[in-house]
C-alpha positions, 0 to 999 in steps of 0.5 A, a space after each residue: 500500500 502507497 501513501 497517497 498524501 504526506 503533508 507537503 501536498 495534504 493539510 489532512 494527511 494522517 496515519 503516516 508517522 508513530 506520533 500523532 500530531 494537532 493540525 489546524 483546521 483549514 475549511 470553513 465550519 459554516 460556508 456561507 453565514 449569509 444562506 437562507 434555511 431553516 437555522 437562524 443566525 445565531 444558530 449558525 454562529 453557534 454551530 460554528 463555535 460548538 461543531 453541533 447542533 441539538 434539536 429536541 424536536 427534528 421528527 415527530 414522535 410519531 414518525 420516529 417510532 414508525 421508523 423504529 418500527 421499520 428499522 426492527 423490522 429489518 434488524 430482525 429479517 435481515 442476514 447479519 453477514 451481508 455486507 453492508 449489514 454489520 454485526 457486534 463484535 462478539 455475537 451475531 446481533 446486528 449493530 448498523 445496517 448500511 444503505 437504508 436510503 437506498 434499499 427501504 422507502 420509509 428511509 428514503 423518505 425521511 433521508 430526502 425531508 427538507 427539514 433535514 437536508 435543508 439545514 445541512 445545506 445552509 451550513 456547507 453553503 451548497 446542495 448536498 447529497 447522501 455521502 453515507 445512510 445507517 441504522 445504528 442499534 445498540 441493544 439493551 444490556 450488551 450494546 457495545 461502545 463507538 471509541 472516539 474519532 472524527 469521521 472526517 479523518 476516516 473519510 478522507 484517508 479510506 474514501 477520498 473526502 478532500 475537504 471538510 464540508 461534509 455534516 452529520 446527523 443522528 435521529 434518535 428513534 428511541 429515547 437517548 438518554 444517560 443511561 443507554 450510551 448517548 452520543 457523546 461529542 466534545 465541544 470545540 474539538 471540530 477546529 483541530 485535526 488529529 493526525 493519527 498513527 499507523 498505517 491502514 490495513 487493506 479493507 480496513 472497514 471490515 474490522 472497523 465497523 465493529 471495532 475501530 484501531 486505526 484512524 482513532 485519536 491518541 489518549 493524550 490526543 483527546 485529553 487535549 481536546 476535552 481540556 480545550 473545550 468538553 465532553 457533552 451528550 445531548 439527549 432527547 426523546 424519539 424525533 430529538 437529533 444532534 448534526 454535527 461537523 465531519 470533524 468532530 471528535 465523537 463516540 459512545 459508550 457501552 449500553 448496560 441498561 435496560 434500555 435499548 438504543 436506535 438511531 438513524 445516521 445520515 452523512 451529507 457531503 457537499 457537490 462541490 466537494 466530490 470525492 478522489 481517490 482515498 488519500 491513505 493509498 487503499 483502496 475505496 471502501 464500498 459504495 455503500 460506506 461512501 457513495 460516489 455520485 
């Protein structure tokens, strides 16, 4: 495997030495403060200054528990080895099932709501398309944790996301609370760029998705950042969601609570930020983690 950037010709190369290092960011967080959309403009300063957002109401509770619905649906009539449907580390049950836009209409319909789109919009300053769509489940008792790591660093190494211009959402379809390992986000961290160590395995993503160990941050990395800013898990009823920038440090605990825990996760990347050939050297990663247009 060959890498494809170093930082003579990439401000993200990554995974290229034995130290990690913090780089500052190069993109705008919002591209166009002055973009009509649903967000207002202290909203979008907010944004900017936090890397996400919370909405406590995004989707009704009646649209979000059909979607529950659905999503159990397949997560209990689906085969746990296709691809694109992946399971938890340590037993068959199904942790995320990718490509719901493409493959379920009741998704498809949502993922295509303005009120959603419209907001990753206003803040990438262009149209966007669906870059990624998942159901993540995390069931009760056993649901395993998301360790830290900014989406953006995997994007751009294993898919070939130039720019940080891409956003990403989390709808709640259950309740998300304390308890039940909520998203946890550290505040401020999207402004920094962690280059991580170690080089990338071929078809990385099919050990990743179930636990990830390359593309992650250093302990002394993220004791940085939380220092720099704070750790905050925003939480809400069916319907509640958080988007937040590609490059906010993010993860999730374990849930052992009685509570189960699904969301629906949708990546809007900019048109005018298309993607190029992976800047780690491997090859794309399926068209189902990174849709090309």
């Amino acid at each position: 495997m060959s890498q494809r950037s170093s930082l003579d010709t990439d401000p993200y190369a990554s995974r290229f030495s034995n130290s990690w290092k913090l780089a500052s960011r190069q993109d705008p967080v919002v591209w166009d403060m002055d973009a009509s959309g649903p967000l207002s403009r202290q909203q979008l300063l907010d944004f900017e200054a936090r890397g996400y957002s919370a909405f406590p109401q995004l989707v009704s509770a009646n649209r979000a528990r059909s979607l529950l619905a659905e999503a159990r649906h397949l997560q209990s009539s689906l085969d746990p080895h296709l691809d694109h449907v992946i399971s938890e580390p340590t037993s068959q049950e199904i942790r995320s099932i990718f490509r719901v836009h493409e493959d379920n209409a009741y998704f498809a319909k949502v993922c295509r709501d303005e009120s959603i789109v419209g907001i990753a919009r206003q803040i990438l300053g262009s149209e966007v398309y669906l870059h990624q769509s998942r159901i993540n489940f995390k069931p009760a008792f056993q649901g395993k944790e998301f360790f830290w790591h900014s989406d953006f660093e995997t994007w751009h190494m294993e898919d070939g996301m130039p720019r940080m211009r891409a956003v990403s959402i989390s709808i709640s379809l259950t309740e998300n609370n304390e308890f039940n390992g909520p998203l946890m986000l550290v505040r401020g961290s999207h402004k920094s760029y962690v280059r991580c160590v170690g080089e990338t395995p071929d078809e990385h993503f099919r050990s990743s998705l179930k636990k990830q160990e390359y593309g992650v941050p250093s302990r002394e990395a993220l004791h940085l950042l939380v220092e720099q800013g704070e750790i905050v898990a925003p939480k809400g009823g069916p319907g509640s969601a958080v988007m937040f920038d590609c490059n906010t440090m993010h993860a999730s605990v374990g849930n052992l609570s009685p509570y189960p825990r699904t969301n629906l996760f949708l990546v809007f990347n900019s048109v005018d930020n298309p993607l190029e050939a992976p800047f780690g050297g491997t090859e794309p990663r399926p068209r189902f983690l990174s849709y090309r247009p």
